[in-house]
C-alpha positions in Angstrom: -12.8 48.4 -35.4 -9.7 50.3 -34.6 -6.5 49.5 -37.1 -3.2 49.4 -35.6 -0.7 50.9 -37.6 2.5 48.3 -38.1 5.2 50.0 -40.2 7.9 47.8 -40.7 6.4 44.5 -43.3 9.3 42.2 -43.2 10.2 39.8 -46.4 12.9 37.5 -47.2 15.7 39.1 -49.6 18.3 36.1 -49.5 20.7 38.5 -48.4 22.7 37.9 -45.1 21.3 38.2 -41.4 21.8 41.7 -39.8 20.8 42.2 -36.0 17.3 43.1 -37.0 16.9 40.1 -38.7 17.0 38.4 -35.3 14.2 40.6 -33.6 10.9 40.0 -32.9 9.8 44.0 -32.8 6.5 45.0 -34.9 5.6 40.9 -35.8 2.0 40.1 -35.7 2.2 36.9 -34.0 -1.0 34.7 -34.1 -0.9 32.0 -30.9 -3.9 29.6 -30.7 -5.1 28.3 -27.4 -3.1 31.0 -25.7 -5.4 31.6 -22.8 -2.9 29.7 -21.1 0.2 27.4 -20.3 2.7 27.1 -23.2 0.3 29.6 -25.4 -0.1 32.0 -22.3 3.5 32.2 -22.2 4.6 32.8 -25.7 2.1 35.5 -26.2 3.4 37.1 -22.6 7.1 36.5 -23.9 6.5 38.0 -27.8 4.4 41.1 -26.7 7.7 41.7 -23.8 10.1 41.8 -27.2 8.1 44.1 -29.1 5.9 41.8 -31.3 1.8 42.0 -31.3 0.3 38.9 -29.7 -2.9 37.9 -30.9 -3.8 35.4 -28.4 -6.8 33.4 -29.8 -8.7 30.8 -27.8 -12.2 29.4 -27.2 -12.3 30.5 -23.3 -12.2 34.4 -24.5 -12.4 35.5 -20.9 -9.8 33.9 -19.9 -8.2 35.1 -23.9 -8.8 38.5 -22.7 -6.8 38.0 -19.0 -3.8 37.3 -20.9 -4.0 39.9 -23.2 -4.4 42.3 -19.6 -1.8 40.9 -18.6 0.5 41.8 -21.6 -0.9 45.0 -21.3 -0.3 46.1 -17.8 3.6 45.0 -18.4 3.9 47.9 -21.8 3.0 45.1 -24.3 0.6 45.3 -26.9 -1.9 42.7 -28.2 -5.6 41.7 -28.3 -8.3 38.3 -27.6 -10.1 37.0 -30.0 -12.7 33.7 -29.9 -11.7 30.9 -31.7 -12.7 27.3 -32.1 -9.9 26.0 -34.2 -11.6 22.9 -35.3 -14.5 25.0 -36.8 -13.8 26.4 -40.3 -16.2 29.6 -40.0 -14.9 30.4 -36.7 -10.8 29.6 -37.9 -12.0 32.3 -41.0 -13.8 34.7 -38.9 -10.7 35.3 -36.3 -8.1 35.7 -39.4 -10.0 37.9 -40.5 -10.4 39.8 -37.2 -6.6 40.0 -37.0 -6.2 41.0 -40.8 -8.7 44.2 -40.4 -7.2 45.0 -36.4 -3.4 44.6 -37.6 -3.6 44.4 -41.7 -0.9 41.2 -42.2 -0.1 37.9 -40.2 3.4 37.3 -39.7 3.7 34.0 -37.6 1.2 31.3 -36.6 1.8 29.3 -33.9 -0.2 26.2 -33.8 -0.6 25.7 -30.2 -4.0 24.7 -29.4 -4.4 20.9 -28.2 -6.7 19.0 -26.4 -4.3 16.6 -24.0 -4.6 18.2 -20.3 -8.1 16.6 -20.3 -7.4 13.4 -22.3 -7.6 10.4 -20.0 -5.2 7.7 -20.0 -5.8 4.1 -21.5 -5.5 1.3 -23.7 -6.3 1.8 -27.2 -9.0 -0.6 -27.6 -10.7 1.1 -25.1 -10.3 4.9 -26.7 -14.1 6.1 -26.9 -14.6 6.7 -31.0 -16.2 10.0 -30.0 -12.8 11.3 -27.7 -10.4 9.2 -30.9 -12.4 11.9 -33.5 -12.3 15.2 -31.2 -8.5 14.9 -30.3 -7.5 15.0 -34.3 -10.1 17.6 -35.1 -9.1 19.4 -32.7 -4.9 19.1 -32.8 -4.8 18.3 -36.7 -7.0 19.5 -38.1 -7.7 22.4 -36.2 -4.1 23.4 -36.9 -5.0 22.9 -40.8 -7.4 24.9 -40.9 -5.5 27.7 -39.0 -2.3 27.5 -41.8 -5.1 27.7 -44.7 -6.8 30.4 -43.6 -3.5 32.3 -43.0 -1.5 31.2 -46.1 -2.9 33.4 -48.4 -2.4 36.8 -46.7 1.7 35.3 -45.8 1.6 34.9 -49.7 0.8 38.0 -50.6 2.9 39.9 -48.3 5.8 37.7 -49.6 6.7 36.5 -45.7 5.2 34.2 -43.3 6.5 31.8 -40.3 4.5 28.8 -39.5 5.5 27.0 -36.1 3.5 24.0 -34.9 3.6 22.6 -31.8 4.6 18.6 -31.8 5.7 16.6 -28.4 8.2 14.6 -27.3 6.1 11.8 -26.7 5.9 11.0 -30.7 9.4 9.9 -30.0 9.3 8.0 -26.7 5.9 6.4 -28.3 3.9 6.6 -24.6 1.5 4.0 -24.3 -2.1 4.9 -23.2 -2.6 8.1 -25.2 -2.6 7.0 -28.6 -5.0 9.7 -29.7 -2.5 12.3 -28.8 0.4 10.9 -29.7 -1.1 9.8 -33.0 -2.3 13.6 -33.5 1.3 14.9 -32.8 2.7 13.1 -34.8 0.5 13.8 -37.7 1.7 17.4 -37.2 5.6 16.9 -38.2 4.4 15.0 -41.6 2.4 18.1 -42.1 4.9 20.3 -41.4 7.4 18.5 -44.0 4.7 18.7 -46.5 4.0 22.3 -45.9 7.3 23.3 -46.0 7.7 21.8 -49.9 4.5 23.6 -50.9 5.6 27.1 -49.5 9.2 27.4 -49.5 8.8 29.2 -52.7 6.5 32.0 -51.1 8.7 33.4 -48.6 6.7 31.0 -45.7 8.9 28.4 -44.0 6.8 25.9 -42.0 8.6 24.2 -39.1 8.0 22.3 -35.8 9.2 22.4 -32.6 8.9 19.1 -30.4 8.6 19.9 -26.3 9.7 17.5 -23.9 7.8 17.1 -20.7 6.7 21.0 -19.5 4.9 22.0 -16.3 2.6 24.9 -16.7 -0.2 25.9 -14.5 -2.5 24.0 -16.2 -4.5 21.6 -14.4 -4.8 18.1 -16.1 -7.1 14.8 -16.0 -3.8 12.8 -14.9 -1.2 14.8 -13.4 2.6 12.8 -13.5 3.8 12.4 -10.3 6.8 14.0 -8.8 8.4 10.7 -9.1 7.8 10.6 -13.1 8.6 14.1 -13.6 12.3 13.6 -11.8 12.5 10.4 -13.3 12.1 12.0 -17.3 15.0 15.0 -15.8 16.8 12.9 -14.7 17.4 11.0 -18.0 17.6 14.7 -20.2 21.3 16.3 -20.8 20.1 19.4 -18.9 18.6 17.4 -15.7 16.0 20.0 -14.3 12.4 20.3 -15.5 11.2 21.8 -18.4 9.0 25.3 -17.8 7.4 27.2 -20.7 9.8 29.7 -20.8 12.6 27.3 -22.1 10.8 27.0 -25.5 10.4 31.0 -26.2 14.8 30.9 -27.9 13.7 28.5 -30.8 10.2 30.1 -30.9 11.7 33.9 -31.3 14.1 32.5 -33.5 11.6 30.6 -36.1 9.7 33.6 -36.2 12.3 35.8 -37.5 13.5 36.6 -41.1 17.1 34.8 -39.6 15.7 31.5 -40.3 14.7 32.3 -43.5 16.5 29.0 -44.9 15.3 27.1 -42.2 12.3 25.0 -43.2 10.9 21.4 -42.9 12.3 20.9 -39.8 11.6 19.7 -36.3 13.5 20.7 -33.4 13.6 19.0 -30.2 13.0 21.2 -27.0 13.8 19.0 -24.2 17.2 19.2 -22.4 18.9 16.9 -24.4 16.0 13.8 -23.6 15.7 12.6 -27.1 19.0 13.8 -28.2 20.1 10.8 -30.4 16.9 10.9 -32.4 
């Protein structure tokens, strides 16, 4: 396996922010379920500024596409196979990154089953989909901060950034596996955040509002929901992936070294009184 060669091992000193602090350049940034949408984005986004995407995902193919992608526009980063909710498979790929890249400076929790979650009452939630939607979007994420924590310890330095949704807030009926899942993930983040703090790792969330990405789903909103939801945000156009990457560069940086526990609402201004 070839090593790439990372010089620059950032840690937090306390001291104040200087204009690196603020860059993205030289991070090993680990995305789950980037193969596409919100996760195909960041990785596309973070390898552009001069970071090393690992974009890890179950569909390697289409893993590997993105990472071609990243390529052919000067960035660097590589695939690798993950199934998050599998412990042995969330080991195997951090240690994949450790022996490609030799540290793991952010995690991104971004995998999530919801494009192919159907819509209903929650009576009438199958057990079976109930149990795959928190393996997957909990625990799954769990097992990914575990697995990296240790390595973030040692180098003195680690961001952890997990992916919530607006809909914790606006409580929408008929996905109460999802919601329930999402919502799990800012209580983990708060607890996180007071077991790490003292290692150099802050732990935060960031809550999306309603984003379209090329991502195909079981039930699609209508162009009448999606105007409806703008129309009711601060900023009244639709949300796209690449309104998330600010906060995201930003929580991945030694400048928001004090910043943990926390989670920020990315959504025009929808849920701004929460």
């Amino acid at each position: 396996m070839t090593t790439t060669t990372l010089t620059h091992t950032p840690q937090d000193s306390g001291v104040p922010a200087s204009a690196r602090d603020f860059s993205v350049q030289e991070r090993v940034v680990l995305i789950t379920g980037a193969a596409q949408g919100i996760g195909r984005e960041l990785a596309r986004q973070f390898a552009a500024a001069g970071a090393f995407s690992v974009v890890a995902d179950l569909n390697i193919d289409k893993a590997k596409a993105v990472v071609k992608e990243i390529q052919d526009a000067g960035g660097t980063g590589f695939a690798v196979k993950v199934d998050v909710a599998d412990e042995a498979s969330v080991t195997s790929m951090v240690e994949t990154v450790m022996g490609k890249c030799g540290r793991v400076d952010v995690l991104i929790n971004n995998a999530s089953i919801f494009a192919t979650i159907e819509k209903g009452p929650f009576d009438q939630i199958p057990m079976a989909q109930w149990e795959q939607v928190l393996k997957v979007n909990v625990t799954g994420s769990y097992l990914c901060v575990r697995a990296v924590a240790a390595h973030m310890r040692t180098a003195g330095f680690g961001r952890i950034i997990n992916i919530s949704s607006d809909s914790v807030t606006r409580g929408v009926g008929n996905y109460l596996h999802y919601v329930t899942s999402k919502s799990a993930l800012i209580g983990m983040t708060n607890a996180l955040a007071r077991e790490l703090g003292g290692d150099g790792i802050t732990v935060n969330c960031v809550r999306p509002g309603m984003i379209a990405t090329e991502v195909e789903r079981t039930v699609n909103p209508t162009v009448e929901v999606r105007e409806r939801a703008a129309s009711q945000q601060c900023i009244p156009r639709g949300m796209v992936p690449t309104d998330l990457v600010g906060i995201m560069f930003f929580l991945a940086t030694p400048a928001s070294a004090f910043i943990t526990g926390q989670t920020i609402a990315c959504d025009g201004g929808y849920t701004h009184s929460s």
